[in-house]
C-alpha positions as CSV (number, residue, x, y, z in Angstrom):
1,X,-0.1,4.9,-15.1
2,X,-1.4,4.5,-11.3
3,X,0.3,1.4,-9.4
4,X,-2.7,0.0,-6.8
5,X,-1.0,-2.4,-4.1
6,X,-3.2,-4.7,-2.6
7,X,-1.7,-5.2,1.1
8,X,-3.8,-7.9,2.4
9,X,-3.8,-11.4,2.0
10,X,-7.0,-11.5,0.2
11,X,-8.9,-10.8,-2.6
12,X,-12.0,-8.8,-0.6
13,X,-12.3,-5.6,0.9
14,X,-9.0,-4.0,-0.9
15,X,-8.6,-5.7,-3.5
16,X,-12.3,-4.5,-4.1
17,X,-11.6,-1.2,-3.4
18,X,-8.4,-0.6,-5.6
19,X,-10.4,-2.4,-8.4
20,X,-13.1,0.1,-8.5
21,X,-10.5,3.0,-8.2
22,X,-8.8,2.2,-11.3
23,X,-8.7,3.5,-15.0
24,X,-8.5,1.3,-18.0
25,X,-4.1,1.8,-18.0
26,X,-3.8,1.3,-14.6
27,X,-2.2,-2.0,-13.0
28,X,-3.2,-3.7,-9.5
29,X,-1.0,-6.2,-7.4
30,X,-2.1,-8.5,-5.0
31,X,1.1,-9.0,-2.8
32,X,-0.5,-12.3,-1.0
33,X,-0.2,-13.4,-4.8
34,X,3.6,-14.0,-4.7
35,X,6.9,-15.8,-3.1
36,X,7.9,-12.4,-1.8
37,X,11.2,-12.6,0.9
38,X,12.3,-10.9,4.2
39,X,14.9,-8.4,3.9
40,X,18.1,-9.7,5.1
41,X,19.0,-6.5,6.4
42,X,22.9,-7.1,4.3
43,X,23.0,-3.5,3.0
44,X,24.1,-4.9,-0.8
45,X,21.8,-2.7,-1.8
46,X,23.7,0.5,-0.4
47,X,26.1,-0.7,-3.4
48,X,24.4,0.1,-7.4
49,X,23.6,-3.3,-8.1
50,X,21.4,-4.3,-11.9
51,X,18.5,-5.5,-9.9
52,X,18.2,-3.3,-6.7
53,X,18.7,-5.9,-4.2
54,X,20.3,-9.6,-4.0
55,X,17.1,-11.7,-2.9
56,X,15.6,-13.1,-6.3
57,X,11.5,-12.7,-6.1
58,X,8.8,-11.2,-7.5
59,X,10.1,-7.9,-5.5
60,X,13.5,-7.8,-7.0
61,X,12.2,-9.5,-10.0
62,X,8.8,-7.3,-10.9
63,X,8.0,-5.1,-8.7
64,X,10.8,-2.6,-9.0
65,X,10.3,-1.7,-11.8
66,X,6.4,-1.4,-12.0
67,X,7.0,1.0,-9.1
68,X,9.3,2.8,-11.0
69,X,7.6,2.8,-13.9
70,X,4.4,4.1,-12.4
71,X,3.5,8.0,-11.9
72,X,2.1,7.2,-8.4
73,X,1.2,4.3,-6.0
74,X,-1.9,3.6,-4.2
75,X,-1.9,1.4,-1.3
76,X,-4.6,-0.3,0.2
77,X,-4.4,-2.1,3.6
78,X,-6.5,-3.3,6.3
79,X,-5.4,-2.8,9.9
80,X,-4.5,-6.3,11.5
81,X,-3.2,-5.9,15.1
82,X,-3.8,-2.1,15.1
83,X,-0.7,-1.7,12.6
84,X,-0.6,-2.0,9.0
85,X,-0.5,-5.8,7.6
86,X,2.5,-8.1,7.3
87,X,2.7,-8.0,3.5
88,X,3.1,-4.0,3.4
89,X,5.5,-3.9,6.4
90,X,7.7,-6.6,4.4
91,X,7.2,-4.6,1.2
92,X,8.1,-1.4,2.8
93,X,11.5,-3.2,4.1
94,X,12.5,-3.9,0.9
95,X,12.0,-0.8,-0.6
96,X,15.5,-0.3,1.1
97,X,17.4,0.2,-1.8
98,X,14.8,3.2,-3.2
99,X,16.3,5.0,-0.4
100,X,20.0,4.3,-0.7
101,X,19.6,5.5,-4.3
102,X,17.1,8.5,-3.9
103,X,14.5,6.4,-6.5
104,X,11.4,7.6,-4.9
105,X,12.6,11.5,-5.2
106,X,9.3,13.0,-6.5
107,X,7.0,10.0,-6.7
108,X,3.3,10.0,-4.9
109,X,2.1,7.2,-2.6
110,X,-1.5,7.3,-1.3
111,X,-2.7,5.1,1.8
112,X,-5.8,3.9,2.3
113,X,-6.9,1.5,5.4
114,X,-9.7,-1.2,5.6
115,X,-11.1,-2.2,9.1
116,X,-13.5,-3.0,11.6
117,X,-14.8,-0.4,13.5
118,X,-15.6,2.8,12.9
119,X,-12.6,5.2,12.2
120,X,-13.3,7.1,15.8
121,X,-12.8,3.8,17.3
122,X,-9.5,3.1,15.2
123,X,-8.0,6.5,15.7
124,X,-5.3,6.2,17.4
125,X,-4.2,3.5,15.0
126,X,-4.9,5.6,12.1
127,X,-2.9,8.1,13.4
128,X,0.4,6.1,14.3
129,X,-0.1,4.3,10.7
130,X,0.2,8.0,9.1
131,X,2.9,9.0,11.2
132,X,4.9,6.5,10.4
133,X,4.5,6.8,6.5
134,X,5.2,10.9,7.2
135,X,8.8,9.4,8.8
136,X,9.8,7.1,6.3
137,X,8.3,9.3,3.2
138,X,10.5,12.6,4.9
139,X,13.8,10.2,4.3
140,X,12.7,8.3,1.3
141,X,11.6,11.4,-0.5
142,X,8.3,10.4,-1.6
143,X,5.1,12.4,-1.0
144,X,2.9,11.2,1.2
145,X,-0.8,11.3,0.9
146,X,-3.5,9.5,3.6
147,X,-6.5,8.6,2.0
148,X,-9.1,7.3,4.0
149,X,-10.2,4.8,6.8
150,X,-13.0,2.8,6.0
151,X,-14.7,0.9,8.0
152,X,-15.8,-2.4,6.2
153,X,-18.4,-3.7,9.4
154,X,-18.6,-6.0,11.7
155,X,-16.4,-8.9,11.4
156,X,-19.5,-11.3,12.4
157,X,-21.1,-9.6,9.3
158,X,-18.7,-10.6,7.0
159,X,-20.3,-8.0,4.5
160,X,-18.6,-7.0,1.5
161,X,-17.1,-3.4,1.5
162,X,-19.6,-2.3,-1.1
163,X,-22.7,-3.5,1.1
164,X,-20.5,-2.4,4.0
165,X,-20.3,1.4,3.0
166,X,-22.9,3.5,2.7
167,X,-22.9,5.8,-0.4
168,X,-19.7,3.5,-1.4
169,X,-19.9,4.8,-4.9
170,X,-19.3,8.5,-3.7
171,X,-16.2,7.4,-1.7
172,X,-14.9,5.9,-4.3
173,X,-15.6,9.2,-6.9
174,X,-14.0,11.3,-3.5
175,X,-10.9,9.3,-3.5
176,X,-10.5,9.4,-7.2
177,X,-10.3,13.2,-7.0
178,X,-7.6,12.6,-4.6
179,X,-5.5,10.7,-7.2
């Protein structure tokens, strides 16, 4: 089973995406969906504790253990402020206690960013978004692998990503071979 993670806080352009990249056993989460708190930054989670972390939300609650359940997680965000959005950088904070226990030893996440522009125009981004997933995956002990940019138009287009893309069918059978 694939884990899709739906980093923005709507249902459009990733959501879209991850929908289409699924098969039938897969499972998709839409982050903006939930109550999901801010790390407190208390290091209880350096200690084995039942749940993985003291904070009581979907996270701590859920999300665990779909992520440790699942054979590999694919993450789709759209760049906001030339970074990654909110809800994965608060997600990604409390996957704290993954590294204080070694839990992601093995396990496969794959990144794909949503944007406007074209990728040339983004690349810069792009490429401090990768580096910093090739940091944290070095010390969490996952495997890192970066999908794809795509660019989903103009924002005074407002177009879907399907109307956006040309050939979107053929990135999505691309990306699938990826995965």
């Amino acid at each position: 089973m694939k884990l899709f993670i739906n980093a923005s806080s709507r249902k459009k352009n990733c959501y879209t995406l991850l929908k289409d990249l699924m098969d039938k056993d897969d499972e998709l989460v839409s982050l903006a969906d939930y109550d999901i708190k801010f790390c407190l930054g208390c290091n209880s989670c350096i200690k084995p504790l039942e749940k993985h972390c003291i904070l009581n939300d979907y996270i701590t609650n859920n999300l665990y253990d779909k992520i440790l359940k699942s054979g590999k997680i694919v993450i789709a965000s759209p760049l906001y402020m030339s970074s990654i959005s909110g809800l994965l950088k608060n997600l990604l904070d409390r996957l704290y206690p993954f590294y204080n226990h070694s839990l992601f030893k093995g396990q496969e996440i794959y990144l794909i960013l949503t944007g406007h522009g074209t990728k040339e125009e983004n690349e810069e981004e792009i490429k401090g978004i990768v580096k910093y997933f090739e940091g944290i995956s070095e010390w969490m002990n996952f495997k890192f692998h970066f999908l794809d940019y795509i660019s989903t138009s103009d924002p005074k287009e407002d177009k879907d990503i399907k109307n956006a893309v040309k050939n979107y069918d053929d990135v999505i059978e691309n990306i699938k071979k990826e995965i």
